[in-house]
Residue, then its C-alpha position, 0 to 999 in steps of 0.5 A: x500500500x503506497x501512503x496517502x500524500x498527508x502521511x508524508x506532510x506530518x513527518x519530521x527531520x531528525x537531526x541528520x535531515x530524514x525521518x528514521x523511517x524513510x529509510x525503513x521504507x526504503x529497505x522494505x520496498x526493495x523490490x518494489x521499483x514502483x514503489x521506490x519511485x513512489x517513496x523517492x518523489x514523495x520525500x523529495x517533496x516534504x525534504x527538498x533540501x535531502x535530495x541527495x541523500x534520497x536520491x544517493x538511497x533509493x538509488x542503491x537498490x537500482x544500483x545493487x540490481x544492475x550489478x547483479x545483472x551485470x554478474x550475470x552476464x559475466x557469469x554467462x560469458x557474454x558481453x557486458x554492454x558498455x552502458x551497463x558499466x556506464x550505468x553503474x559508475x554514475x551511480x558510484x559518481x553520486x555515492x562517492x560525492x554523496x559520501x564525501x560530501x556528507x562526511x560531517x553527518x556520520x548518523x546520516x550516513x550510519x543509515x545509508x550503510x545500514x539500509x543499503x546493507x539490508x538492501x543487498x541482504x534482500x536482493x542477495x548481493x551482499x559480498x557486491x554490496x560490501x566490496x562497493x563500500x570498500x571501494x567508495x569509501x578509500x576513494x573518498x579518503x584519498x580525495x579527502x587526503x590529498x584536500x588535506x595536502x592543498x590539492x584540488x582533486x576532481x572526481x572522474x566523468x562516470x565515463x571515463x571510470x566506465x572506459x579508462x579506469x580512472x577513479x579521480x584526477x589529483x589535477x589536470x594531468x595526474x589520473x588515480x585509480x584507487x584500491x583498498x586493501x585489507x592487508x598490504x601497506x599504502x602504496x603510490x605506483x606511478x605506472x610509466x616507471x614500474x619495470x619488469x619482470x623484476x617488477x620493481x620501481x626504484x628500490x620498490x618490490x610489487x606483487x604480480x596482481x599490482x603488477x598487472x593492475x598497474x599496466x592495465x591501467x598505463x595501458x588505458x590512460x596511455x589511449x585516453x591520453x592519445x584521444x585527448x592529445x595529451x600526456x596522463x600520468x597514471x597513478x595507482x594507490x592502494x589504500x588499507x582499510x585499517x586507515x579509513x573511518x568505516x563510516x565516513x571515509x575519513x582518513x587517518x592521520x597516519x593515512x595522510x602522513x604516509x602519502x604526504x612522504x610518499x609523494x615527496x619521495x616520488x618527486x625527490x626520485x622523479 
């Protein structure tokens, strides 16, 4: 049953903005798009000023969905369309601003984590669901980072996350795709210097999983670069999960310091 237009007149904003139970209702219409449509324009009306927080939770079901499509088709061994991979990167575009954005409201985003957990928990794509969080939040504490270091980043046009795998711009002419890691240290690899087969830069030793991460994408932003005639520098960072606050992607201040050093270091070697 969708609720009557005055329903949604009476309801009040906690603290974080939204009604505590916007977000119950978005979880038990999970599977209902109609009804998510429903939900999403009628608190769009009563809280304008949260459209990007309804906007950020009601497209994490569409999201979770076309991500288990796109697992499929994989599973299958066809051909994902390219406008899948479109689809779901603008998606993450709006999570990872959405994140970022709202870093300063942790109860706000305690609740989108919560329903989005028990979305994912409802359409069976759990393990989906929580390696895009470990994904969205070290890309939030790297563009927080390199803030705190009085750089001006940019998250990446969806497309060119889509096609080029870039997750984010340092500046005009330094690409970054972003990692997390469970176990491994922080780690900057810049890809035009990394050699092989001793797989090392400078004194340096990388596994062969960063190893072939970082050559696809040396290979990737070397072809963007082409079709824009310019030079990319391509950067690949991973980011340990142990240094990134689980809710808001604020990142330690070890975090900080780390890539402080290691990016002098690497213009001190360059």
């Amino acid at each position: 049953m969708f609720e009557s237009p005055s329903h949604f007149e009476k309801l009040e904003p906690q603290q974080h903005g939204l009604p505590s139970e916007f977000f119950t209702q978005i979880i038990a219409a999970s599977e209902n798009k109609e009804q998510i449509s429903f939900l999403k324009n009628a608190y769009e009306e009563r809280f304008p000023q949260m459209h990007e927080s309804i906007e950020a939770t009601t497209g994490m079901v569409s999201f979770l969905e076309a991500q288990k499509e796109v697992s499929a088709i994989k599973k299958a061994g066809e051909t994902v369309p390219g406008k899948s991979y479109i689809d779901l990167t603008e998606y993450q575009f709006l999570f990872t601003h959405f994140i970022d954005s709202s870093g300063a409201e942790p109860e706000l985003l305690t609740h989108f984590w919560k329903s989005g957990a028990a979305i994912a928990e409802k359409l069976n794509t759990q393990k989906q669901f929580e390696q895009t969080k470990q994904g969205l939040l070290t890309q939030v504490a790297t563009l927080k980072v390199f803030k705190a270091l009085g750089l001006n980043p940019k998250l990446s046009h969806p497309k060119e996350d889509a096609y080029n795998a870039i997750d984010l711009w340092a500046n005009e002419s330094d690409a970054i795709q972003v990692k997390s890691s469970k176990e491994n240290p922080v780690e900057i690899i810049e890809t035009d210097t990394m050699s092989f087969p001793a797989v090392e830069m400078g004194n340096t030793f990388y596994s062969s999983k960063q190893f072939d991460n970082a050559q696809r994408l040396k290979a990737k932003v070397a072809a963007y670069g082409k079709q824009l005639h310019k030079h990319i520098n391509a950067y690949l960072i991973e980011i340990p999960l142990s240094e990134v606050d689980i809710i808001t992607g604020e990142p330690s201040p070890n975090l900080i310091k780390t890539i402080s050093e290691k990016m002098d270091k690497n213009h001190t070697t360059n």
